[in-house]
PDB file of N, CA, C and O in Angstrom:
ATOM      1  N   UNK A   1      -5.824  10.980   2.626  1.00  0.00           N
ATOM      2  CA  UNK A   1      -4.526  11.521   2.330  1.00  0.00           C
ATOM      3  C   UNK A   1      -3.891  10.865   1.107  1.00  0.00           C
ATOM      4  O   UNK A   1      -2.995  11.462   0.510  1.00  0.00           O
ATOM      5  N   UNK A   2      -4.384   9.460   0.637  1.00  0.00           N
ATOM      6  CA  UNK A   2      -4.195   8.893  -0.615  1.00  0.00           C
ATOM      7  C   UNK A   2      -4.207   9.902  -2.048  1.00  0.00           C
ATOM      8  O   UNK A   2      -4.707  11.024  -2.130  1.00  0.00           O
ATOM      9  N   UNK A   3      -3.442   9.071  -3.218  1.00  0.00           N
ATOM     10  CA  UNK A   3      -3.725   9.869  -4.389  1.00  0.00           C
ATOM     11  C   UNK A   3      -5.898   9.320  -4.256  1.00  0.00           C
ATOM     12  O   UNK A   3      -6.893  10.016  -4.458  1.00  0.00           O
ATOM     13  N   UNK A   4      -5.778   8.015  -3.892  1.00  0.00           N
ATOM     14  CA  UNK A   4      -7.297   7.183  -4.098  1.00  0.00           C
ATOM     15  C   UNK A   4      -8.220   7.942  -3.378  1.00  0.00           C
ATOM     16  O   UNK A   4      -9.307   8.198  -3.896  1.00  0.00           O
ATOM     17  N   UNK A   5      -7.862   8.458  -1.923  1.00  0.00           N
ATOM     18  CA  UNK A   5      -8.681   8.876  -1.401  1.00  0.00           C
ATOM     19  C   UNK A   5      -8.948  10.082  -1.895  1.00  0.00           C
ATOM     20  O   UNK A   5     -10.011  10.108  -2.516  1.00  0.00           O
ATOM     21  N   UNK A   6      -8.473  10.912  -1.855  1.00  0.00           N
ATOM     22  CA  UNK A   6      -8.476  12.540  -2.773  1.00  0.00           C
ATOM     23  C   UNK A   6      -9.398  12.663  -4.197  1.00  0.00           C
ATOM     24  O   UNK A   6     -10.020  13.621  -4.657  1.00  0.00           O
ATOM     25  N   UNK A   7      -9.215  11.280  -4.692  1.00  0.00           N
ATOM     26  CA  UNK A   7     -10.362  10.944  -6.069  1.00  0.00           C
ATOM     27  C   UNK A   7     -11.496  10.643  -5.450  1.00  0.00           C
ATOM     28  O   UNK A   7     -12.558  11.224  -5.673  1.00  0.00           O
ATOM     29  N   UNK A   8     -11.377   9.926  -4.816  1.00  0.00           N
ATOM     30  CA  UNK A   8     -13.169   9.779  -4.110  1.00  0.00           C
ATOM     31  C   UNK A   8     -13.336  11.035  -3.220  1.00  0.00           C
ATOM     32  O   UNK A   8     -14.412  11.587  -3.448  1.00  0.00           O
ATOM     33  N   UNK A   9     -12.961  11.344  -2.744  1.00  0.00           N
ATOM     34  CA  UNK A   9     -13.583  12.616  -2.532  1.00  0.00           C
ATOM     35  C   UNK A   9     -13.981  13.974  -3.121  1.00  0.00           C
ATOM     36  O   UNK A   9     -14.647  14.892  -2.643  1.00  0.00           O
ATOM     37  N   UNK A  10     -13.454  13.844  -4.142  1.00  0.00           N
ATOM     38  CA  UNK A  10     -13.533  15.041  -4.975  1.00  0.00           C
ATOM     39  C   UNK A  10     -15.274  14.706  -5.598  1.00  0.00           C
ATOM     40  O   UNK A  10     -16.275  15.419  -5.674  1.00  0.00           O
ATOM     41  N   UNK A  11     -14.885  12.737  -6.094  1.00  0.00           N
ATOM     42  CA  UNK A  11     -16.245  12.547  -6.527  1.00  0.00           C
ATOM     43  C   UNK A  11     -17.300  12.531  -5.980  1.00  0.00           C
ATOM     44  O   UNK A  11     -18.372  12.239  -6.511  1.00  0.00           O
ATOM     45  N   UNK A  12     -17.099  12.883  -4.706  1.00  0.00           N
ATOM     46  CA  UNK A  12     -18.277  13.019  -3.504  1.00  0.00           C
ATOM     47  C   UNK A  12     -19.049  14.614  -3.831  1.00  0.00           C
ATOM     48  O   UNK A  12     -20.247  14.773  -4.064  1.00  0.00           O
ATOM     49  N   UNK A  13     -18.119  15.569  -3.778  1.00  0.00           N
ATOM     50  CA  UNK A  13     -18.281  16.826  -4.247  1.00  0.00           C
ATOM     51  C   UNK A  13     -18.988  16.994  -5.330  1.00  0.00           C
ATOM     52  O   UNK A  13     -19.613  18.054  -5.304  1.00  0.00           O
ATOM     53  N   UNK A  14     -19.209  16.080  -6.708  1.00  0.00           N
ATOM     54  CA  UNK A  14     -19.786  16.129  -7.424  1.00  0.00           C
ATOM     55  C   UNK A  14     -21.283  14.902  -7.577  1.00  0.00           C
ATOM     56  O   UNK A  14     -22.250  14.967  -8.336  1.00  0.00           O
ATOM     57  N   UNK A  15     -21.008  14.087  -6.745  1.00  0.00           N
ATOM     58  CA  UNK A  15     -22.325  13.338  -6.746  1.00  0.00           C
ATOM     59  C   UNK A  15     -23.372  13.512  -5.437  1.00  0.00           C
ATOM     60  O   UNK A  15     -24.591  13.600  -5.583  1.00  0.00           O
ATOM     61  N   UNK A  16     -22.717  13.544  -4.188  1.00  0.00           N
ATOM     62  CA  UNK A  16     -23.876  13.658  -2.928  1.00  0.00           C
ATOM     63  C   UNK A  16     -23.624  15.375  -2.577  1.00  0.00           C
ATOM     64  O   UNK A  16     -24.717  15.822  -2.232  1.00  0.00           O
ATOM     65  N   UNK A  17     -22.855  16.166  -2.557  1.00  0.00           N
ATOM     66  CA  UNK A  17     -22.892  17.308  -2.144  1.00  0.00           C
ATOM     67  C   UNK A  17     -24.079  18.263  -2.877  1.00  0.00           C
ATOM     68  O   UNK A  17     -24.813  19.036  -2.262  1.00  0.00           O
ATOM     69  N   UNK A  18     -24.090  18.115  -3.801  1.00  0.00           N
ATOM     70  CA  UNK A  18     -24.997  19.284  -4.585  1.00  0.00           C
ATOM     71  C   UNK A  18     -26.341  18.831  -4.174  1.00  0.00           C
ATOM     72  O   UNK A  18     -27.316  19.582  -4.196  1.00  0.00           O
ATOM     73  N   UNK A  19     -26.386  17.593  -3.798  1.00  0.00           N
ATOM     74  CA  UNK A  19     -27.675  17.100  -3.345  1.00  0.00           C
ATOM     75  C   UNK A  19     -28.207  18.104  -2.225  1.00  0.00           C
ATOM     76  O   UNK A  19     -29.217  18.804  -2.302  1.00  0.00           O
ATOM     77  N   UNK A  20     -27.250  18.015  -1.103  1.00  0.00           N
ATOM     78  CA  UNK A  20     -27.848  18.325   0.212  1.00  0.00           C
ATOM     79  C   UNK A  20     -27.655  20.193  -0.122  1.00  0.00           C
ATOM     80  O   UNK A  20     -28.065  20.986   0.725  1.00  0.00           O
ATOM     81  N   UNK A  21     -26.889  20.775  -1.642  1.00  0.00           N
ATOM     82  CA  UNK A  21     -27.166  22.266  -1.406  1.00  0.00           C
ATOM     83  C   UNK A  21     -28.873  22.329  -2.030  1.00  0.00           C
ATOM     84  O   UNK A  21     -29.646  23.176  -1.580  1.00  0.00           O
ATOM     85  N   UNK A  22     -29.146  21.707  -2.695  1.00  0.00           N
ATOM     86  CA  UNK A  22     -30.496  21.308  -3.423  1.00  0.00           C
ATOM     87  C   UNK A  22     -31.278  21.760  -2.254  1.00  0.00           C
ATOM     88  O   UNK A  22     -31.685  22.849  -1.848  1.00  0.00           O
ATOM     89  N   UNK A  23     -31.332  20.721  -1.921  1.00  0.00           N
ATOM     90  CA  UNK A  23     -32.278  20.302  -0.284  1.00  0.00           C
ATOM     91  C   UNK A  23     -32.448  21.919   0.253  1.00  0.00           C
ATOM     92  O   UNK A  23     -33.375  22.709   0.078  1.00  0.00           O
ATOM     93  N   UNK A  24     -31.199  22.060   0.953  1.00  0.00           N
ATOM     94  CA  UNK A  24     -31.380  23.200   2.118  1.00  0.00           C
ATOM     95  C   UNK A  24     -31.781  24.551   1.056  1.00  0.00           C
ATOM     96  O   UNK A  24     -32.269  25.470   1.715  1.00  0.00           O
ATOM     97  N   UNK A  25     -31.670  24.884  -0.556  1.00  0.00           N
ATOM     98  CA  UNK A  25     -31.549  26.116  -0.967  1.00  0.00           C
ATOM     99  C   UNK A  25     -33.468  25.544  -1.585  1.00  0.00           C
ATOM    100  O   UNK A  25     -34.231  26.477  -1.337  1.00  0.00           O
ATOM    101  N   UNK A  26     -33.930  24.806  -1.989  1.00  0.00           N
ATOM    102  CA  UNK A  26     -35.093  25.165  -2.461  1.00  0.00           C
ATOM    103  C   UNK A  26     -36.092  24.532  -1.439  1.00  0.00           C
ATOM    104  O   UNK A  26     -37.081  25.170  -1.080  1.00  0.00           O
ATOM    105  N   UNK A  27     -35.824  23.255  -0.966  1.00  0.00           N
ATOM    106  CA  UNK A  27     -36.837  23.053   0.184  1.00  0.00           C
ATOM    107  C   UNK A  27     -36.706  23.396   1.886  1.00  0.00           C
ATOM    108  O   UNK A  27     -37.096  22.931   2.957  1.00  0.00           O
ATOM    109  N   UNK A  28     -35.897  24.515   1.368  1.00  0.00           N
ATOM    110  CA  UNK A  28     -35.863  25.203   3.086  1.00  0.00           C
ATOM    111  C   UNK A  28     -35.312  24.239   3.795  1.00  0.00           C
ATOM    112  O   UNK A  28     -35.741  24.302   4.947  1.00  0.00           O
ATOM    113  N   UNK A  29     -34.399  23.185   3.617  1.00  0.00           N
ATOM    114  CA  UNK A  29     -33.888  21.972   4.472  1.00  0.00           C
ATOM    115  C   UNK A  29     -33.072  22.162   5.831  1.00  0.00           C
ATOM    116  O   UNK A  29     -32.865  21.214   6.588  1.00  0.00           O
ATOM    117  N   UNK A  30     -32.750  23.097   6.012  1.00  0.00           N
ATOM    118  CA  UNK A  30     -31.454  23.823   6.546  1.00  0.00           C
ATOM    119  C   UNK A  30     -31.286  23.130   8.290  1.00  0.00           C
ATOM    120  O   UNK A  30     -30.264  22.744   8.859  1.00  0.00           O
ATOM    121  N   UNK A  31     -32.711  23.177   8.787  1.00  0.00           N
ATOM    122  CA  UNK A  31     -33.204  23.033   9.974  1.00  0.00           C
ATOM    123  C   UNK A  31     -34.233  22.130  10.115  1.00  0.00           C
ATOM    124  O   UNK A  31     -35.085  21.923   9.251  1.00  0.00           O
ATOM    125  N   UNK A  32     -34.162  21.522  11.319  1.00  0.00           N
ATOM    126  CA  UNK A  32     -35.752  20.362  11.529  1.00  0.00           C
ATOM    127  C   UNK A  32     -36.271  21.427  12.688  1.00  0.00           C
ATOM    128  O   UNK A  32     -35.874  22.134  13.613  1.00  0.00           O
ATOM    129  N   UNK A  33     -37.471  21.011  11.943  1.00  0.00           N
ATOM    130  CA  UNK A  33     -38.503  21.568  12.698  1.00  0.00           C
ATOM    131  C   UNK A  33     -39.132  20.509  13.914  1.00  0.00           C
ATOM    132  O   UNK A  33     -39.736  20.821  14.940  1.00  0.00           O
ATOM    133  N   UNK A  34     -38.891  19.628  13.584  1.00  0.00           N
ATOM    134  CA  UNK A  34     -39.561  18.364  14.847  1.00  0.00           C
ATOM    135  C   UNK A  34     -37.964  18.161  15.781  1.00  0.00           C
ATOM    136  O   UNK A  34     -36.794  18.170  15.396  1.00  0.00           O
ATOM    137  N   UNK A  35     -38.697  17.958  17.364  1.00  0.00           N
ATOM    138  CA  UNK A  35     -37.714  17.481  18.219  1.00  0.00           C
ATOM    139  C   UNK A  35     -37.669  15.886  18.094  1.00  0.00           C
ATOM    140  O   UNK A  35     -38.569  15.134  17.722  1.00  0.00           O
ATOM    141  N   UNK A  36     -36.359  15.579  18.511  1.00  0.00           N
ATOM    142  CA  UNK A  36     -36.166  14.204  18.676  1.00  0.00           C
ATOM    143  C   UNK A  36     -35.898  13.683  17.318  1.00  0.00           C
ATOM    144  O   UNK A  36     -36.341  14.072  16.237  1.00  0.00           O
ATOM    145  N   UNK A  37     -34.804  12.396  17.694  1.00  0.00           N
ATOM    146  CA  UNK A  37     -33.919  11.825  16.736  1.00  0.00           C
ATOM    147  C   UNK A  37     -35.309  10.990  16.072  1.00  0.00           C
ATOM    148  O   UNK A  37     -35.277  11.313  14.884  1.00  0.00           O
ATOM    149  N   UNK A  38     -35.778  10.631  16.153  1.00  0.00           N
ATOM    150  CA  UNK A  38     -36.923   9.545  15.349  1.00  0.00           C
ATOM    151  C   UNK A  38     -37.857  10.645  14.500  1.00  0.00           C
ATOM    152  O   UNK A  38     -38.066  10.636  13.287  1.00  0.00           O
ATOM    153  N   UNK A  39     -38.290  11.466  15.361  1.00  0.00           N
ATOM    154  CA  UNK A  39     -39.089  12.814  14.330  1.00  0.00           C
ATOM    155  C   UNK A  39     -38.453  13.544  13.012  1.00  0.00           C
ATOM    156  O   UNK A  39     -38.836  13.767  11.864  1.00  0.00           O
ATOM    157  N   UNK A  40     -37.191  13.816  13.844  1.00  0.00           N
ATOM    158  CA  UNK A  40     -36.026  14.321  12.785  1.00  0.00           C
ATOM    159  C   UNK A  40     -35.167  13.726  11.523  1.00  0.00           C
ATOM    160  O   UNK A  40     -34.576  14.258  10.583  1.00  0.00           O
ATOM    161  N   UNK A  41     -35.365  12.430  11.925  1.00  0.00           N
ATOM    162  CA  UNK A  41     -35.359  10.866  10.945  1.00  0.00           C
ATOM    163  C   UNK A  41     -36.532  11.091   9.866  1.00  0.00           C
ATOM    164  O   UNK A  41     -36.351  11.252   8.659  1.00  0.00           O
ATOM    165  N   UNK A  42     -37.707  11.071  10.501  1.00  0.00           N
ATOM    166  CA  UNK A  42     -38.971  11.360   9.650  1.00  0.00           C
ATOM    167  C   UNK A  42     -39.146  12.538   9.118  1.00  0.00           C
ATOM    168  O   UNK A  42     -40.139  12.601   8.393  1.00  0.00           O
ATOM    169  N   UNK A  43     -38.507  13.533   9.226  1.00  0.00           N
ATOM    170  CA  UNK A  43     -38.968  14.621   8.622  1.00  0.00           C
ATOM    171  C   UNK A  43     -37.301  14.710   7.124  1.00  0.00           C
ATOM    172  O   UNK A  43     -37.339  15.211   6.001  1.00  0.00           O
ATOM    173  N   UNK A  44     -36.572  14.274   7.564  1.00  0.00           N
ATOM    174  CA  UNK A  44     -35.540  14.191   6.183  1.00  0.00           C
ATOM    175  C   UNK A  44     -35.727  13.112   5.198  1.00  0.00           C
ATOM    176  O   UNK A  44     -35.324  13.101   4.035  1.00  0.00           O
ATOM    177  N   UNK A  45     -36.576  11.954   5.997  1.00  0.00           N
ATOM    178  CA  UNK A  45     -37.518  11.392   4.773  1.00  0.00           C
ATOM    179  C   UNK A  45     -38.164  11.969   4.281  1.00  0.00           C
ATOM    180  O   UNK A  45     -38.597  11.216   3.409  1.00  0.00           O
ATOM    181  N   UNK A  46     -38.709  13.055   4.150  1.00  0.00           N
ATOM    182  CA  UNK A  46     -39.216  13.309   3.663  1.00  0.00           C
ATOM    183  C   UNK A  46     -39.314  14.192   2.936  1.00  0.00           C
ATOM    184  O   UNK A  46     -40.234  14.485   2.173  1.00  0.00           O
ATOM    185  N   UNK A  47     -37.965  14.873   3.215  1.00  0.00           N
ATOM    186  CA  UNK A  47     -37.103  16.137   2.449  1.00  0.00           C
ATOM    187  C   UNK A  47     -36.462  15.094   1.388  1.00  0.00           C
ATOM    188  O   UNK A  47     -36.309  15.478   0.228  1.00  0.00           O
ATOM    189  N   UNK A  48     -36.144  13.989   1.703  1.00  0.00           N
ATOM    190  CA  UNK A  48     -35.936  13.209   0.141  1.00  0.00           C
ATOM    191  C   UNK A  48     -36.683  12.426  -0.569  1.00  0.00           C
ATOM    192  O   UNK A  48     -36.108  11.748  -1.421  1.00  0.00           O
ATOM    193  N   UNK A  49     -37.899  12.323  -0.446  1.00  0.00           N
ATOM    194  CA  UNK A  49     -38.775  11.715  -0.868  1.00  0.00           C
ATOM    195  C   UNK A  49     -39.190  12.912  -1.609  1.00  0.00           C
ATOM    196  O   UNK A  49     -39.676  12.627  -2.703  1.00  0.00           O
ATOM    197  N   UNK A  50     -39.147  14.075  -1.362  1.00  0.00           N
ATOM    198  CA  UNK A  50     -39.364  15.296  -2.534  1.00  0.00           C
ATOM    199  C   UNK A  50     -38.879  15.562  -3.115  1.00  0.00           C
ATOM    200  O   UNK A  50     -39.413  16.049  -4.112  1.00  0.00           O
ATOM    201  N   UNK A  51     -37.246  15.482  -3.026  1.00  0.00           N
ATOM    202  CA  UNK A  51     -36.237  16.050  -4.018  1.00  0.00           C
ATOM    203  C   UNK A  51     -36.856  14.849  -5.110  1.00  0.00           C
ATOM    204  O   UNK A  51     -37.561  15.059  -6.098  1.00  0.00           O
ATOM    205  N   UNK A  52     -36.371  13.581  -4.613  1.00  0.00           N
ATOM    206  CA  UNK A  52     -36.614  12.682  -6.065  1.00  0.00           C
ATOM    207  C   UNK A  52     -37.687  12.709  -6.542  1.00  0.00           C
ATOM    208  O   UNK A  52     -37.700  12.073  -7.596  1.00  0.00           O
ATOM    209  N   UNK A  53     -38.636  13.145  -6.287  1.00  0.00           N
ATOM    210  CA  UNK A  53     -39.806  13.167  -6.928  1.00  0.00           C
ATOM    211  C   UNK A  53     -40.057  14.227  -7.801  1.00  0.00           C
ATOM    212  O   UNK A  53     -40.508  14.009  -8.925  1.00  0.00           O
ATOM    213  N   UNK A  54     -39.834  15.244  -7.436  1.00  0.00           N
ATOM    214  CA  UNK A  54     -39.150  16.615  -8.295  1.00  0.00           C
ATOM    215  C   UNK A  54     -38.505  16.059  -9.006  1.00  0.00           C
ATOM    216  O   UNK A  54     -39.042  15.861 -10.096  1.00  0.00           O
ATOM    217  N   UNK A  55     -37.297  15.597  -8.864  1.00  0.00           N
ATOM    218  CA  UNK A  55     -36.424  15.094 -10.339  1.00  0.00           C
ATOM    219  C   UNK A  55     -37.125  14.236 -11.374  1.00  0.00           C
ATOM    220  O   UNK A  55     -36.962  14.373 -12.587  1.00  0.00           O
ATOM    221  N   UNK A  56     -38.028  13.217 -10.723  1.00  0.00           N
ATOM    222  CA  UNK A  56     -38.806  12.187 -11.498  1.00  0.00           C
ATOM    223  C   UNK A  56     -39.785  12.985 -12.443  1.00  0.00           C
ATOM    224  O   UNK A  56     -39.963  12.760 -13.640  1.00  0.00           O
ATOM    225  N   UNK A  57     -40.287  13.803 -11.799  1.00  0.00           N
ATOM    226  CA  UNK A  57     -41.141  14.711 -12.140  1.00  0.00           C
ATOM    227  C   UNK A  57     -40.761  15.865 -13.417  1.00  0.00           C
ATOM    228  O   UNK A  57     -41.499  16.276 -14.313  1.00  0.00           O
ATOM    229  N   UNK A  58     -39.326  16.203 -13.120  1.00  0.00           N
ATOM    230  CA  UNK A  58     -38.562  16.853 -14.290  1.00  0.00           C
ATOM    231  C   UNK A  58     -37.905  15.685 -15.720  1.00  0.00           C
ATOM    232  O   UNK A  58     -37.654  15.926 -16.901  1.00  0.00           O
ATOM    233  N   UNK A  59     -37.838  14.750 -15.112  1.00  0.00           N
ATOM    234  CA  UNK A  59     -37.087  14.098 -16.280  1.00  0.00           C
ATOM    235  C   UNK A  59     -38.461  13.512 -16.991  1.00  0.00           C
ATOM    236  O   UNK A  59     -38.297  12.847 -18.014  1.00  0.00           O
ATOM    237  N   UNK A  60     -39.796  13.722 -16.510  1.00  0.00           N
ATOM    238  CA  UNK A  60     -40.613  12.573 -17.352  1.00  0.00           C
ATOM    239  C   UNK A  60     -41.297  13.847 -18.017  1.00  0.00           C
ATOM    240  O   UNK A  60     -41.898  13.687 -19.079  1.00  0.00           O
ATOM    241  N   UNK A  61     -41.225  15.145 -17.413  1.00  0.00           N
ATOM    242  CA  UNK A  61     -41.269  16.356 -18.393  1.00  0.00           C
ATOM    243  C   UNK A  61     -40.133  16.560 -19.749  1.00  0.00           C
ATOM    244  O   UNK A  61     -40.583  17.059 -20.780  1.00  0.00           O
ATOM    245  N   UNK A  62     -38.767  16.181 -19.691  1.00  0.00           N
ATOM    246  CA  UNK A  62     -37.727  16.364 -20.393  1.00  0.00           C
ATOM    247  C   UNK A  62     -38.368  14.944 -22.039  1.00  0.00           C
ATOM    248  O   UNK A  62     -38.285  15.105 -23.256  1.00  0.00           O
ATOM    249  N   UNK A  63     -38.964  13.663 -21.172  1.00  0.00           N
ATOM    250  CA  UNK A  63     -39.182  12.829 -21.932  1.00  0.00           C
ATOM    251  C   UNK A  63     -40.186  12.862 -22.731  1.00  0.00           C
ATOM    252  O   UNK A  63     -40.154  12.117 -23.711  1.00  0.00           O
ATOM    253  N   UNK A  64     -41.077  13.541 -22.564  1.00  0.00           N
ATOM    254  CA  UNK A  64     -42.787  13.871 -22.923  1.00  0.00           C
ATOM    255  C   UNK A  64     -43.202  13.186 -22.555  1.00  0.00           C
ATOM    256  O   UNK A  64     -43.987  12.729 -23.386  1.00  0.00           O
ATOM    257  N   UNK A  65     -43.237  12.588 -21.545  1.00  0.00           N
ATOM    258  CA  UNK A  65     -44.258  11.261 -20.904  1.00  0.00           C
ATOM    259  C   UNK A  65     -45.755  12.114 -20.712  1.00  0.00           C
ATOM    260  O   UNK A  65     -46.009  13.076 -19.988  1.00  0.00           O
ATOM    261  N   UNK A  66     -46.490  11.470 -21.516  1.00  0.00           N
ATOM    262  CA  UNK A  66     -48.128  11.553 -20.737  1.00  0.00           C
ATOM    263  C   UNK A  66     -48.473  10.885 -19.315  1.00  0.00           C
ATOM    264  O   UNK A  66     -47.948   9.916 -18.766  1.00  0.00           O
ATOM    265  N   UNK A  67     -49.519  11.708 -18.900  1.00  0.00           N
ATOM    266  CA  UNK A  67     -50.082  11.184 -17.537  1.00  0.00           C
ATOM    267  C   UNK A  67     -51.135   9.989 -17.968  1.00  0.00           C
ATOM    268  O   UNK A  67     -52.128  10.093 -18.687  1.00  0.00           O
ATOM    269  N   UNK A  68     -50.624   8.853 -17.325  1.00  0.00           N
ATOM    270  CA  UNK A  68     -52.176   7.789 -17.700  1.00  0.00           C
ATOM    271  C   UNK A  68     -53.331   8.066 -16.738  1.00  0.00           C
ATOM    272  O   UNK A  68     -53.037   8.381 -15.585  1.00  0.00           O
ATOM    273  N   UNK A  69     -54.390   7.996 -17.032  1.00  0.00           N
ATOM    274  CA  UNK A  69     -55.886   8.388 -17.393  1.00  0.00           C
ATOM    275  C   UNK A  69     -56.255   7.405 -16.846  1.00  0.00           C
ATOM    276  O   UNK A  69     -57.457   7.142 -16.795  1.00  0.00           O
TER     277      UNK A  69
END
């Protein structure tokens, strides 16, 4: 309800939100497919262990990085 809090949240909107529309709009994130809190733990590891890797994967395309051999 702060002027402070209202700034951090807005900046939330622009740093972690677009993340999780990422997630659910290109890697189908929307839903777990495994039962149970420990499965369901493991399976959003692993929905972010792809996004960043995709990004890593785009920015070392943006850089011209070669693949080492």
């Amino acid at each position: 309800m702060t002027k402070r809090g209202r700034q951090l949240y807005r900046l939330r909107g622009q740093t972690v939100e677009p993340v999780f529309g990422q997630m659910k709009e290109n890697q189908g994130a929307d839903a777990f497919m495994m039962r149970g809190q420990a499965e369901a733990k493991g399976e959003w590891h692993i929905h972010c262990a792809a996004h960043n890797l995709k990004k890593l994967h785009a920015q070392s395309f943006r850089r011209g990085s070669k693949a080492v051999k």
